[in-house]
Residue frames as a rotation matrix with the C-alpha (Angstrom) as fourth column:
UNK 1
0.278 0.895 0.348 34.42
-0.725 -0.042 0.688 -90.77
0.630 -0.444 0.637 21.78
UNK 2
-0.579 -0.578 0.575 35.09
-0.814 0.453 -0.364 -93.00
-0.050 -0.679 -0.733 24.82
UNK 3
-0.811 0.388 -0.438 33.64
0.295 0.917 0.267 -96.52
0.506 0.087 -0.858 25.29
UNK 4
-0.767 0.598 -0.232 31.41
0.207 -0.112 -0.972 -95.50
-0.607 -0.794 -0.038 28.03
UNK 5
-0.063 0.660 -0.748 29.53
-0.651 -0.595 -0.470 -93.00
-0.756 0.458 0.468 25.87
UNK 6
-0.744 -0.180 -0.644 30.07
-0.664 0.095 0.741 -95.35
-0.072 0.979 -0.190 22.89
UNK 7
-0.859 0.443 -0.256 28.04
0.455 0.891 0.014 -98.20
0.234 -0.105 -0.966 23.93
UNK 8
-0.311 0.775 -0.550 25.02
0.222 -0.504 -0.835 -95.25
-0.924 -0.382 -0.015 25.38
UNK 9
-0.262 0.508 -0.820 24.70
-0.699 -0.686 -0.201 -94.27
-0.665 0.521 0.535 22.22
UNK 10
-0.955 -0.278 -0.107 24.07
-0.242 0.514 0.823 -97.55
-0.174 0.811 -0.558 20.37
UNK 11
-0.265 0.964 -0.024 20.29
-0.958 -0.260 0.122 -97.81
0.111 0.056 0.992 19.38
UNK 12
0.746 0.660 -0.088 20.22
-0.600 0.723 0.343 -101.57
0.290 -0.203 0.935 19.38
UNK 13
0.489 -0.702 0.519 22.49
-0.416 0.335 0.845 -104.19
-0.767 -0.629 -0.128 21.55
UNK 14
-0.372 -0.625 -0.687 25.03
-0.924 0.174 0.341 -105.83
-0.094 0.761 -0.642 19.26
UNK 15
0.734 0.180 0.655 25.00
-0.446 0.855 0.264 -109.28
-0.512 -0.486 0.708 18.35
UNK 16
0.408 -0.771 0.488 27.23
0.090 0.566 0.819 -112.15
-0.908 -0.290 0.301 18.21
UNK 17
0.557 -0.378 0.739 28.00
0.830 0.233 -0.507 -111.18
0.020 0.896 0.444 14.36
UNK 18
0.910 -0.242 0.336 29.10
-0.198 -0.967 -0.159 -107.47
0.363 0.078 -0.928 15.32
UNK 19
0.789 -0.542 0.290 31.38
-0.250 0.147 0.957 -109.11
-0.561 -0.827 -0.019 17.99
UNK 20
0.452 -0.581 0.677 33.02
0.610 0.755 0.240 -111.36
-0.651 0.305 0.696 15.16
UNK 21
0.676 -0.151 0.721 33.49
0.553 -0.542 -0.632 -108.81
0.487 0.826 -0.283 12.58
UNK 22
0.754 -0.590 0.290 35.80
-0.652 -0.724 0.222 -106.94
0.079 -0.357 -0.931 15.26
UNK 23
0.650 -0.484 0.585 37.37
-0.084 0.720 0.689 -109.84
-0.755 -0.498 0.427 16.27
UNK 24
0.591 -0.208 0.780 37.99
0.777 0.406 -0.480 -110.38
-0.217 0.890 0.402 12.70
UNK 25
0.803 -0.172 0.570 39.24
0.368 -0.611 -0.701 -107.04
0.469 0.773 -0.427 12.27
UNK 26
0.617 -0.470 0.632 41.24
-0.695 0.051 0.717 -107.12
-0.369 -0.881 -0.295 15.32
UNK 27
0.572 -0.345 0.744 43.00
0.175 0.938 0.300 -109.99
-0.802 -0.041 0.596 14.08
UNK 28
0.876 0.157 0.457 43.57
0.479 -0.157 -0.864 -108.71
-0.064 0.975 -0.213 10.43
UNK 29
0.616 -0.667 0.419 45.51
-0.357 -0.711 -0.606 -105.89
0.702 0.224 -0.676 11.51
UNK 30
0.423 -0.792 0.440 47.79
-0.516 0.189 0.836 -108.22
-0.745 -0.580 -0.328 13.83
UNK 31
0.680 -0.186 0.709 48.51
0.395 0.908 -0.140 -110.40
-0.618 0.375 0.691 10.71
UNK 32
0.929 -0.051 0.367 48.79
0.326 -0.359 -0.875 -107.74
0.176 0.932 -0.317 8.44
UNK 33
0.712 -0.518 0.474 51.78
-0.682 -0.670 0.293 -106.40
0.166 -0.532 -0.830 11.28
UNK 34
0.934 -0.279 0.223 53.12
-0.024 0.574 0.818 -109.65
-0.356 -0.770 0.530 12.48
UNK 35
0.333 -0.928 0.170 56.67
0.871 0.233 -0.433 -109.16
0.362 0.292 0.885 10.82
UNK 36
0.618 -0.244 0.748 56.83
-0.098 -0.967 -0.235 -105.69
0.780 0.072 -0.621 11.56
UNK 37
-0.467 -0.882 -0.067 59.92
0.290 -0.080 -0.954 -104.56
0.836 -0.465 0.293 14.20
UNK 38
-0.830 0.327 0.451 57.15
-0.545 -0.646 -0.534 -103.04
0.117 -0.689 0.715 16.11
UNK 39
-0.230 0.756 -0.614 54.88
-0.201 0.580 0.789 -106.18
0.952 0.305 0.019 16.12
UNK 40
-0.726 -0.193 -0.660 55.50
0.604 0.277 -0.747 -106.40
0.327 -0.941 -0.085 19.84
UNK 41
-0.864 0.185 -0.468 54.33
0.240 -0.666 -0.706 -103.18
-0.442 -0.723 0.532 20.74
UNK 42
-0.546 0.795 -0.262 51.10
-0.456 -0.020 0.890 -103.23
0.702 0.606 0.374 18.12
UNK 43
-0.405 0.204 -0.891 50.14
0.295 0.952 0.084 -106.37
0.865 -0.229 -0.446 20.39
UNK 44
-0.859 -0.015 -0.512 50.40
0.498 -0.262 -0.827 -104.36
-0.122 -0.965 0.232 23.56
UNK 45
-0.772 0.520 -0.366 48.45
-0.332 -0.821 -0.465 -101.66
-0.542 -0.238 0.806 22.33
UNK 46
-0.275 0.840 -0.467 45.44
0.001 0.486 0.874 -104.41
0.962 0.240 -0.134 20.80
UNK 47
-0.413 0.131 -0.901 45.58
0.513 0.851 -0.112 -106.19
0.753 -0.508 -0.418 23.55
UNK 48
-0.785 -0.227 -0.577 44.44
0.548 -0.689 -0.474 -102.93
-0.290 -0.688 0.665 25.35
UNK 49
-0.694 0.608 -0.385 42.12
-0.709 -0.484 0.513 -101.94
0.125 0.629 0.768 23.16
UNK 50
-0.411 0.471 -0.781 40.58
-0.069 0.838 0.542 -105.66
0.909 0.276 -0.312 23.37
UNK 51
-0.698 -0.071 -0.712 40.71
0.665 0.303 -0.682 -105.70
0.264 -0.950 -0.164 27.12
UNK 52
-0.908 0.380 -0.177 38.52
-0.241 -0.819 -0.520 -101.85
-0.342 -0.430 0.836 26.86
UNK 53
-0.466 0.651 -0.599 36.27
-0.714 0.124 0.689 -103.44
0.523 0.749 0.407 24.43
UNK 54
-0.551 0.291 -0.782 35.62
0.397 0.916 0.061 -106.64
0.734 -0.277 -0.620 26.30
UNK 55
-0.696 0.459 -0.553 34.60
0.577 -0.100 -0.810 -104.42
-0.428 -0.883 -0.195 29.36
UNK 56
-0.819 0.547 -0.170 32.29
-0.481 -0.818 -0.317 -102.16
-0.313 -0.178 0.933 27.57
UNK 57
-0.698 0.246 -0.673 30.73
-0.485 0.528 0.697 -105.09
0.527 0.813 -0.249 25.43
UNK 58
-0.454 0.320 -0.831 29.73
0.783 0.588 -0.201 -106.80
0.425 -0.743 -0.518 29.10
UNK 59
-0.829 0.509 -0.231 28.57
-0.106 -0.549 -0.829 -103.72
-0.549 -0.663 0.509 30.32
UNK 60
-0.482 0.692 -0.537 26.17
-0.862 -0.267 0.430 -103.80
0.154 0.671 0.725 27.13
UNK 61
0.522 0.514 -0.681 25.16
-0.574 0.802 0.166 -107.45
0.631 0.305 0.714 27.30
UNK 62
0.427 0.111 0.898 25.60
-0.875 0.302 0.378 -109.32
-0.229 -0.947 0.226 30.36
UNK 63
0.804 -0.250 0.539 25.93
0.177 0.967 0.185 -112.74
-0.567 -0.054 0.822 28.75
UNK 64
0.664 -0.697 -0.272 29.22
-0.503 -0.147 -0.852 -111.38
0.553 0.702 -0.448 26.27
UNK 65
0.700 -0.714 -0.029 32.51
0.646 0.615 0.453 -113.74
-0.306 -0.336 0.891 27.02
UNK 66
0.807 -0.479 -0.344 34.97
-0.454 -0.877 0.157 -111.64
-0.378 0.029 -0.926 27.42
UNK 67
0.090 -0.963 0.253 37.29
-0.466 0.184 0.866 -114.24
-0.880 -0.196 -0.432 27.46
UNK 68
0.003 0.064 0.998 36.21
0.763 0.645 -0.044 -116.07
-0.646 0.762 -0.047 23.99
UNK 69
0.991 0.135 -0.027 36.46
0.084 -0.748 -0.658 -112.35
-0.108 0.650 -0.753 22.64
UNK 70
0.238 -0.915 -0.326 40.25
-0.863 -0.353 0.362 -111.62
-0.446 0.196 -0.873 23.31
UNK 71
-0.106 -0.957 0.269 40.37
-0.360 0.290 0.887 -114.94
-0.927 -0.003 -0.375 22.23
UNK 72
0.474 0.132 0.871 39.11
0.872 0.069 -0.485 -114.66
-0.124 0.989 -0.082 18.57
UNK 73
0.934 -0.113 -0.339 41.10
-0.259 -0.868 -0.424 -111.42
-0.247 0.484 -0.840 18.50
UNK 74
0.264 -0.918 -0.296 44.47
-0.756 -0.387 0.528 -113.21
-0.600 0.084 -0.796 18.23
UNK 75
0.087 -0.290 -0.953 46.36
-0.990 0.082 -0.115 -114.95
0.111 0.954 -0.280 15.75
């Protein structure tokens, strides 16, 4: 399902605990990687994922910080 549609279908806006619990889980799986040979290229493809998330998150809720999201997603 794309972001667009993901955020239309959500019956009530998130709040600031949903945000953390990604963040958190976003984070998890960079620790759980961070030795890997391919820890580089995990990173890229968060950090992409974080960056799609941050814009649909603002489209949902106006006052979301994008920028205090990407940064609770990294280590």
């Amino acid at each position: 399902m794309p972001i667009k549609s993901f955020t239309a279908h959500l019956s009530e806006a998130f709040t600031r605990q949903h945000y953390v619990t990604i963040a958190d889980a976003i984070k998890k799986v960079r620790h759980q990687h961070a030795g890997h040979p391919r820890a580089d290229q995990l990173d890229t493809v968060l950090d992409a994922l974080v960056g799609e998330l941050g814009v649909a998150f603002k489209r949902d809720n106006p006052n979301f910080n994008e920028t205090a999201f990407r940064n609770a997603c990294k280590l």
